[in-house]
C-alpha positions as CSV (number, residue, x, y, z in Angstrom):
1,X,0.0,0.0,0.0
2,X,1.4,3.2,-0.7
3,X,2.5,5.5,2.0
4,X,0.3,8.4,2.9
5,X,1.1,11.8,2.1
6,X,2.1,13.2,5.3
7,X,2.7,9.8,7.3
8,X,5.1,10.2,9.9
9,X,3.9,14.1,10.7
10,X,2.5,14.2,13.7
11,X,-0.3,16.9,15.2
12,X,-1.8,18.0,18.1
13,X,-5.0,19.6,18.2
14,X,-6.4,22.2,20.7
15,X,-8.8,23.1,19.3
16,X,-13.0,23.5,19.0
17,X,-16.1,24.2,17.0
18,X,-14.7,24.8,13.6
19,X,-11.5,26.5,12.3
20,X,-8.9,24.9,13.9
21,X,-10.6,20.7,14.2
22,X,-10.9,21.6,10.1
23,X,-7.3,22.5,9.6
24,X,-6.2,19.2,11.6
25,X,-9.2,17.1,9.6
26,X,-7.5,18.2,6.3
27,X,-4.2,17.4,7.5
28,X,-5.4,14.2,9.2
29,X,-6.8,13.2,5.6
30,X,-3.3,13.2,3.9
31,X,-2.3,11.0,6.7
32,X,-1.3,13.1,9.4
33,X,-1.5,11.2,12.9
34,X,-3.4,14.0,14.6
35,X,-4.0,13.8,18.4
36,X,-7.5,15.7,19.4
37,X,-7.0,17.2,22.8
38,X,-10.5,17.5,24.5
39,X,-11.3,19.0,28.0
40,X,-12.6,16.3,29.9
41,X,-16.4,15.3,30.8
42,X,-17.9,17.8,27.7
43,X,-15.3,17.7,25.4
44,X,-15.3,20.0,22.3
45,X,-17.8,22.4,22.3
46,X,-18.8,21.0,18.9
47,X,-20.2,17.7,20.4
48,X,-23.2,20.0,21.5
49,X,-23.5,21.4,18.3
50,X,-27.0,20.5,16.1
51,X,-28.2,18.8,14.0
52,X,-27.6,15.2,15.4
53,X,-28.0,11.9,14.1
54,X,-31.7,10.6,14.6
55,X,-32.3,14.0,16.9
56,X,-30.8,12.2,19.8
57,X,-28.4,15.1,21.8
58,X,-25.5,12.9,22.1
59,X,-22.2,13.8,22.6
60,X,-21.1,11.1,19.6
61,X,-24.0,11.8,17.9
62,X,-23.5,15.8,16.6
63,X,-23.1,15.7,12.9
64,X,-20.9,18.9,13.0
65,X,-18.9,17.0,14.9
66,X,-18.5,13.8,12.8
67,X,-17.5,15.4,9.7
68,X,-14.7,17.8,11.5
69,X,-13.1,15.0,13.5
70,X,-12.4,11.9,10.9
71,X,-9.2,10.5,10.7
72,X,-8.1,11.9,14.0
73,X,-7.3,10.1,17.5
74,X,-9.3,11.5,20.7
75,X,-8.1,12.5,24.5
76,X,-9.2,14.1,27.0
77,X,-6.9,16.8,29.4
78,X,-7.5,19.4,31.5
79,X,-5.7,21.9,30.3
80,X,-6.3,24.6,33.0
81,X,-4.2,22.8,36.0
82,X,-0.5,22.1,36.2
83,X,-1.0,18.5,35.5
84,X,-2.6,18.3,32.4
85,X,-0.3,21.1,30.8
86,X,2.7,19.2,32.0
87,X,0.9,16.2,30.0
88,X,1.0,18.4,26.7
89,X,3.9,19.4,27.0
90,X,5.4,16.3,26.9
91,X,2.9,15.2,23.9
92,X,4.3,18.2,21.9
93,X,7.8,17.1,22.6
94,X,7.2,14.2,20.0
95,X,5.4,16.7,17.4
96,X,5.3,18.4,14.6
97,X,2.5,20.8,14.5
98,X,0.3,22.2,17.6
99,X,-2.9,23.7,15.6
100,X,-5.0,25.8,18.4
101,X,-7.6,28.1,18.0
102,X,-7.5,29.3,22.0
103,X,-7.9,33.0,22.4
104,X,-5.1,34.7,23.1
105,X,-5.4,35.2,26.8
106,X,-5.9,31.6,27.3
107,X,-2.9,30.7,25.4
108,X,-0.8,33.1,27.2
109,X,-1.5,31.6,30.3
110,X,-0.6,28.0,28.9
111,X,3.2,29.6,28.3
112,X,4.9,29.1,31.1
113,X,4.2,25.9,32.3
114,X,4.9,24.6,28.6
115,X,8.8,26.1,29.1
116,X,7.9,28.9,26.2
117,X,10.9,30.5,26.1
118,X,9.6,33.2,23.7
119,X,9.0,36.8,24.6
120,X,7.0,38.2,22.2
121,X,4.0,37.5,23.6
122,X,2.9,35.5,21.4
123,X,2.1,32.9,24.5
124,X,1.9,29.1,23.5
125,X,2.6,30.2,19.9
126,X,6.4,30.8,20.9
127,X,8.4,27.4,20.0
128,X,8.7,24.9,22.4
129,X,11.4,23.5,20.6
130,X,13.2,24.5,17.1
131,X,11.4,22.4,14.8
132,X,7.8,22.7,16.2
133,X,5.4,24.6,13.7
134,X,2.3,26.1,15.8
135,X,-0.6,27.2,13.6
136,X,-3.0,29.6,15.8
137,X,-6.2,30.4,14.6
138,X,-7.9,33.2,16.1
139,X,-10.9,36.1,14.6
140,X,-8.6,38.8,14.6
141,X,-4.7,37.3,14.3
142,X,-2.1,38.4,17.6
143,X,-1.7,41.7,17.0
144,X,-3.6,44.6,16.6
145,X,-6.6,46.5,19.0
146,X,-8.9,43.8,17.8
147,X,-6.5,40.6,19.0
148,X,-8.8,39.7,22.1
149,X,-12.0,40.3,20.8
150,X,-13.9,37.3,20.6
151,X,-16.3,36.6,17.4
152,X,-18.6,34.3,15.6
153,X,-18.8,33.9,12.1
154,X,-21.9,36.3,10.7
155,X,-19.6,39.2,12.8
156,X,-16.2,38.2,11.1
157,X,-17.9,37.9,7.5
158,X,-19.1,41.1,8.3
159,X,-16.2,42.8,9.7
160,X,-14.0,41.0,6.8
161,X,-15.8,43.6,4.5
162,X,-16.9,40.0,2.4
163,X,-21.0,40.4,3.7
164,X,-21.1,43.9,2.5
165,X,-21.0,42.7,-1.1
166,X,-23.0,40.1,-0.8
167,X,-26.9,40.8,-2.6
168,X,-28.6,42.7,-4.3
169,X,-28.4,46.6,-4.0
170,X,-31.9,47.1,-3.0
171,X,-31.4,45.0,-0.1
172,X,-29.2,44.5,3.2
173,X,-25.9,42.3,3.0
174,X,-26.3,38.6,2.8
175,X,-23.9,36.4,5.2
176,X,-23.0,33.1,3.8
177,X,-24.8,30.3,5.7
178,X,-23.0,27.3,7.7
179,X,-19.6,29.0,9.3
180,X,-18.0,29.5,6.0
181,X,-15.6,32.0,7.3
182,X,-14.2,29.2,10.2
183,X,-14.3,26.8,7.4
184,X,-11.9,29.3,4.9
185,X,-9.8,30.0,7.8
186,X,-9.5,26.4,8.4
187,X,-8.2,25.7,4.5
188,X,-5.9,28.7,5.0
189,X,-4.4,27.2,8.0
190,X,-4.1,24.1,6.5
191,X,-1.8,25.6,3.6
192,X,0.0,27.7,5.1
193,X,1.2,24.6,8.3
194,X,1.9,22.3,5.0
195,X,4.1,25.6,3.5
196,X,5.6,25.7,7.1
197,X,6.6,21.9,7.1
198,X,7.9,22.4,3.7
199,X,10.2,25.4,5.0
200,X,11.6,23.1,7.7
201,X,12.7,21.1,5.2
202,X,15.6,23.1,4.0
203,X,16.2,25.4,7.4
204,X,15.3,22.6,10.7
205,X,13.3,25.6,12.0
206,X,9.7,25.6,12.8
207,X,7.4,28.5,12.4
208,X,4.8,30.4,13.8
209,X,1.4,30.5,11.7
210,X,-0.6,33.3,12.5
211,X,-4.1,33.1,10.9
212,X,-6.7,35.7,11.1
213,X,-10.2,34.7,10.2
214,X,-11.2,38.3,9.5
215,X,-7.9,38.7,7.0
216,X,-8.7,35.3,5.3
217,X,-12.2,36.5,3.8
218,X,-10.7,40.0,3.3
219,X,-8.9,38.5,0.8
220,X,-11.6,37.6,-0.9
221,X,-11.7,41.4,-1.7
222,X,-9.9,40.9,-5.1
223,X,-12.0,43.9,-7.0
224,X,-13.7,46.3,-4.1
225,X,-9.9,47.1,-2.2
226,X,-8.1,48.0,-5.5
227,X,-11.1,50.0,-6.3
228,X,-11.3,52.0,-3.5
229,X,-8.0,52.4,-3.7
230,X,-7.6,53.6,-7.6
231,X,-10.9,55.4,-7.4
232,X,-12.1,56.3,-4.5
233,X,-15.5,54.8,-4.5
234,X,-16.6,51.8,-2.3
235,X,-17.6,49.4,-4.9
236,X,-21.7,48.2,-4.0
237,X,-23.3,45.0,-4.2
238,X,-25.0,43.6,-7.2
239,X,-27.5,45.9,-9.3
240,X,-30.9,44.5,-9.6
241,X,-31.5,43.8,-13.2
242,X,-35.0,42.4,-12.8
243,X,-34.7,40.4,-16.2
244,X,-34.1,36.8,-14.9
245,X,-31.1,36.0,-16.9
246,X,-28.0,35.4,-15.0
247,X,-30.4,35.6,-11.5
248,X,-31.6,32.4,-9.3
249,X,-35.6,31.8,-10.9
250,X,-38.2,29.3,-9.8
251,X,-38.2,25.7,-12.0
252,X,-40.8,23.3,-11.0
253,X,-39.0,21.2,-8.7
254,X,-36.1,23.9,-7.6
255,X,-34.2,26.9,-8.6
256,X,-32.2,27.5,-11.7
257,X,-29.9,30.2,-13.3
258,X,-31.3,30.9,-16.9
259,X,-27.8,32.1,-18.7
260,X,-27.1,33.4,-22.4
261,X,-23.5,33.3,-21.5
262,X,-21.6,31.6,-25.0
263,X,-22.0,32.2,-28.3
264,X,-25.3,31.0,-28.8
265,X,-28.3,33.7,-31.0
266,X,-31.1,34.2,-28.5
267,X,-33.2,32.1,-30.4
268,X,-31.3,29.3,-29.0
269,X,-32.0,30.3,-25.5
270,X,-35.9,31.0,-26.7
271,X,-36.4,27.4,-28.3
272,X,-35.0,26.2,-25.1
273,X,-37.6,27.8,-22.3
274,X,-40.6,26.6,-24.7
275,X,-42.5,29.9,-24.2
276,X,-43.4,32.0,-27.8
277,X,-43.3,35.1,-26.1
278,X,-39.6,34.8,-25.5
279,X,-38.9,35.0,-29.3
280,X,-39.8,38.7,-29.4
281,X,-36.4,40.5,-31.2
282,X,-37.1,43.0,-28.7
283,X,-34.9,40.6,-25.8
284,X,-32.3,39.8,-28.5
285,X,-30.2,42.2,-27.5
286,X,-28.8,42.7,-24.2
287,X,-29.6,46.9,-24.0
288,X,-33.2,45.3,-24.8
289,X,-33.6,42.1,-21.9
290,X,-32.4,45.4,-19.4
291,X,-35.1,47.3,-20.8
292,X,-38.2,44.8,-20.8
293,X,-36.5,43.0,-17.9
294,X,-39.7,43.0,-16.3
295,X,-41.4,41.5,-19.0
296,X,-39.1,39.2,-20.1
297,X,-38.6,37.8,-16.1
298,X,-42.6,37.0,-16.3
299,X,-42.2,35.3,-19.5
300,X,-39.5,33.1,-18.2
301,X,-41.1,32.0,-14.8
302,X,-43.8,30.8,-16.9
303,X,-41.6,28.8,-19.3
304,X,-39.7,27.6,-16.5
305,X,-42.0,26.2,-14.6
306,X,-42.4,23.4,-16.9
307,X,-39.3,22.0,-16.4
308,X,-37.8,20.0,-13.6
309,X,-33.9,21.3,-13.3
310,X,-32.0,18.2,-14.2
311,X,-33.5,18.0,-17.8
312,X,-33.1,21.5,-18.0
313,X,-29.5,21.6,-16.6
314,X,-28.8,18.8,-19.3
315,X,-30.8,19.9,-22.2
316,X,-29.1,23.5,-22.2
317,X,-25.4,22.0,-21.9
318,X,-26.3,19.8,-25.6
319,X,-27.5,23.0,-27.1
320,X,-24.0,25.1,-25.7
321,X,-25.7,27.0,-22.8
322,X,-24.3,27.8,-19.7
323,X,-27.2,27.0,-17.1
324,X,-26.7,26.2,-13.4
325,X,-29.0,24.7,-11.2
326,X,-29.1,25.1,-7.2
327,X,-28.3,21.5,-5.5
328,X,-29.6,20.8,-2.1
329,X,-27.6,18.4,0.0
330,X,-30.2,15.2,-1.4
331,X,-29.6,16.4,-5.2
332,X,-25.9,16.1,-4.3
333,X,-25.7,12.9,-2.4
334,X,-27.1,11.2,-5.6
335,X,-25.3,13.7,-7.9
336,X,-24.0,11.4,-11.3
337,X,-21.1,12.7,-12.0
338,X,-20.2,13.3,-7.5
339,X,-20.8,9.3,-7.9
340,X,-18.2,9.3,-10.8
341,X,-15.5,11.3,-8.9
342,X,-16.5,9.0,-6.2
343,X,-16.5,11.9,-4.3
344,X,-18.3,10.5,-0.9
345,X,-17.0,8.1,1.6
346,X,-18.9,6.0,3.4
347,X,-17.8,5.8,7.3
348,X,-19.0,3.1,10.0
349,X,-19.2,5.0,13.4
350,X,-19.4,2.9,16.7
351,X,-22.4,4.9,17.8
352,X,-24.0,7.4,15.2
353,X,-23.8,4.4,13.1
354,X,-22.4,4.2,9.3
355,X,-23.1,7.7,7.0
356,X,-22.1,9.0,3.2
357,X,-18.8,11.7,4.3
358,X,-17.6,14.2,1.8
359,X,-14.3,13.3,0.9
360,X,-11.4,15.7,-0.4
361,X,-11.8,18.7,-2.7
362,X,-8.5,18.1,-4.9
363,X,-7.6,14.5,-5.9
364,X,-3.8,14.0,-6.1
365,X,-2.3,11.3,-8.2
366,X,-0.8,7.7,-7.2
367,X,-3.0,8.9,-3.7
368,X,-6.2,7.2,-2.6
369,X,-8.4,9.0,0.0
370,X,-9.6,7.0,2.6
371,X,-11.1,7.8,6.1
372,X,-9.6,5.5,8.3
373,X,-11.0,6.5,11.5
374,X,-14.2,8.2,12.0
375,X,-14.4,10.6,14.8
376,X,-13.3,9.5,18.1
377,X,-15.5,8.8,21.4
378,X,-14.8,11.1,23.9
379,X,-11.1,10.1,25.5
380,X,-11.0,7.0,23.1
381,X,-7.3,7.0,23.1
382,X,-6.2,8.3,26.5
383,X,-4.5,4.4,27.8
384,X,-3.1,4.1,23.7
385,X,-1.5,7.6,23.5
386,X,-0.7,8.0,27.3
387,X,0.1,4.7,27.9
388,X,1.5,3.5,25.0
389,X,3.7,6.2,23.6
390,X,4.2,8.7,27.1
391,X,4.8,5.9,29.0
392,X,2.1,6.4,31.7
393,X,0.9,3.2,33.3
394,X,-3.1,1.8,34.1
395,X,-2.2,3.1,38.0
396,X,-1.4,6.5,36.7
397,X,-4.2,6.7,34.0
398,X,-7.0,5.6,37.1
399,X,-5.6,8.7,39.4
400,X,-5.6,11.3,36.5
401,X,-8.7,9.7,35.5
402,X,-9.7,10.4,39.6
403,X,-8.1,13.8,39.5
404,X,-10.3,15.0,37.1
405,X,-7.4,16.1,34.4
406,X,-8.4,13.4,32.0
């Protein structure tokens, strides 16, 4: 069997929710061995996080949890007493990467008793030892008036500048649903530990990895920055056109974006709909579909709502039109050409039971992705890890286990 990609790198998580379990879970998928470090009796916060598998509030049950926490291996420590950050510290003596998404003043704290011999401030981030790469994942980075402020993600989308450009011009700013901005910071992180480990390579060094959830959808700013900057004007969100054509618009069975994008006469794009009114040389022209948008909008929700989106989807790609159609999570599960890609793994889970995961967005070559593990039970691996590789015996285990710091 051929060696994973990162086999022999080892991580340690401290991390919750969403940013910082997603960089480890990417990591952790290119074969990683990344070590989840939970506070004992709740664990990560995201084991209390909706929607759960058959409505049943389980700590093992919480699908956010599931899909962040494949591939990884589970313990639990205190982190708050002496004990348990004497524990981590000797778990990071044997690793490669810490990724953490602590705030700031709780990391600081963690400094001294780890032996951070830094003093910059920047706490646990410091190195514990040369070649240790610590990825920190925070709203606002570790510098700067905002550093300690805490933050979910509809008030780092919106601080990010990303949410203000999101809609339509007649309406407030849209945030993207389902954390997208942890999830982003997460990839980021991800990259940018990998370009860290890839550094070491050639100096022995490791790195800190500062990553700001608020700069990471900033980015994202690719037109409205540089045209502030060139012209002075703060670039708005999307003009209502009213016309239907490059908008969302009601099918029978969904949503759909009608498109004349290509090379394609209008005429084309008329036959297609099915409705005569549409082959008025009036909407021929672009100047004239702004013009008569409204007209032309109630012509198309009628023609539209003959068709079901799939035939749609496929009958304007054989006549060289570019037509989306909005997938929910069903239309995706059974998605043809997802199925193709084989795209979805299935994973067997000792208690929420087995469930269709999505697997990797790139596919490299001469590598198969696999889950090996699916998320771990709360402390699954405390006797193998603290047992079996820091050298604690079933005595010791029993009395931390007593003490309350695992």
């Amino acid at each position: 069997m051929t060696p994973a990609i990162l086999e022999g790198v080892r991580v340690v998580e401290v991390g919750s929710q969403v940013s910082a379990p997603f960089c480890a879970r990417l990591l952790a998928d290119y074969g990683a061995d990344v070590i989840k470090v939970e506070p004992p009796g709740e664990g990560d916060e995201a084991r209390r996080q909706g929607p759960f598998v058959g409505d049943d509030p389980h700590p093992d049950k919480s699908i956010p949890f599931l899909y962040l926490n494949t591939n990884k291996r589970g313990i639990t420590l205190d982190l708050s007493v002496a004990t348990g950050q004497s524990i981590l510290g000797r778990l990071l003596e044997g690793a490669d990467v810490l990724v953490e998404n602590l705030p700031p003043a709780q990391s600081q704290a963690l400094a001294q008793p780890l032996g951070m011999t830094s003093g910059s401030q920047r706490d646990i981030r410091g190195n514990i030892r040369t070649g240790l790469i610590v990825t920190s994942i925070t709203p606002f980075g570790q510098s700067g008036p905002y550093r300690d402020l805490a933050a979910t993600d509809i008030v780092t989308c919106a601080m990010s500048g990303l949410m203000y450009h999101s809609g339509d011009s007649d309406r407030e700013p849209l945030r993207n649903a389902l954390s997208q901005s942890l999830y982003v910071a997460g990839i980021n992180a991800a990259v940018a530990t990998l370009v860290a480990l890839f550094q070491r390579l050639t100096t022995g060094k490791g790195q800190h990895v500062d990553v700001s959830v608020m700069e990471c959808m900033a980015t994202h700013l690719v037109q409205a920055v540089p045209y502030y900057n060139y012209m002075g004007a703060i670039k708005g969100r999307r003009s209502v056109r009213g016309s239907g054509i490059e908008e969302l618009m009601p099918a029978r069975d969904g949503y759909v974006v009608p498109s004349v994008q290509g090379s394609q006469p209008w005429s084309v794009f008329a036959d297609l709909i099915g409705e005569e009114g549409l082959q008025d040389p009036r909407f021929a022209s672009g100047a004239g579909r702004i013009e008569h948008g409204e007209e032309l909008k109630a012509l198309l929700e009628k023609g539209l709502a003959k068709w079901d989106r799939k035939p749609l989807f496929q009958a304007s790609g054989e006549r060289r039109l570019v037509f989306g159609m909005a997938q929910d999570a069903g239309d995706l599960v059974d998605c043809p050409h997802l199925a193709a890609r084989e795209f979805f793994v299935n994973v067997d889970h000792p208690v929420a039971g087995s469930g269709k995961y999505p697997g990797p967005g790139p596919n490299l070559s001469g590598y198969d992705f696999q889950i090996s593990r699916p998320a771990p039970l709360l402390g699954q691996h405390n006797s193998e890890i603290f047992c079996g590789e820091l050298g604690y015996s079933s005595l010791d285990l029993v009395q931390l286990r007593a003490g309350g710091i695992i």
